[in-house]
C-alpha positions, 0 to 999 in steps of 0.5 A: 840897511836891513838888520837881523833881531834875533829872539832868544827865550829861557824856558826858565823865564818863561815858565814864571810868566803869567798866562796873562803875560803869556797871551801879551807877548802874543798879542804885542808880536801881532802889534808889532807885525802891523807895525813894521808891516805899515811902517814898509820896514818889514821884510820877514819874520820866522818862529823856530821850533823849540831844542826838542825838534832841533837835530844838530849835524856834525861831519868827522871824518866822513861820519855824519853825526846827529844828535837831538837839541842845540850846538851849545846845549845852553837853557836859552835858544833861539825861537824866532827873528825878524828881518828888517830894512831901516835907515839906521841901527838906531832905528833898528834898536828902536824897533828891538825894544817893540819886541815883547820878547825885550822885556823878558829876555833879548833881543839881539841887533845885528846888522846883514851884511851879505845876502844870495 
């Protein structure tokens, strides 16, 4: 079964944090990487650009509308997620706690149902 974990950063949560914690949750994405790569578990990963980069699309009444940042505007957003193809969601869930992201944010767990 593959599941999506999906990171979500607060930029306020990240501006508290050390360079030195910084620098380990880097480092442990690289360990995690290794990881799931050894583990035949991982199928992707992708790191998304920060809101500021982020252009939002809306279509009314045949006007195409756009504006700088996130569908919700809310302070968190996500930066990133990995896919993987694992046995269970328990699997799956062991595999989230890896995450550095996991001890300062989230880590969302959802399973895929379709893919194209």
């Amino acid at each position: 079964m593959k599941y999506l974990l999906t990171l979500h950063m607060d930029p306020v949560v990240w501006d508290t944090l050390a360079d030195d914690d910084k620098n380990a949750v880097y480092a442990g994405h690289g360990t995690f990487i290794e990881t799931i790569t050894a583990s035949g578990e991982m199928v992707e990963t992708k790191a998304l650009a920060e809101p500021g980069d982020c252009v939002t699309v809306r279509v009314r009444n045949q006007d195409v509308q756009r504006e700088t940042g996130l569908v919700g505007g809310a302070p968190a957003f996500l930066c990133g997620y990995y896919v993987v193809d694992v046995q269970s969601q328990e699997r799956a869930v062991e595999l989230a706690a890896l995450i550095p992201d996991a001890r300062h944010s989230a880590v969302e767990v959802r399973r895929v149902l379709h893919e194209a």
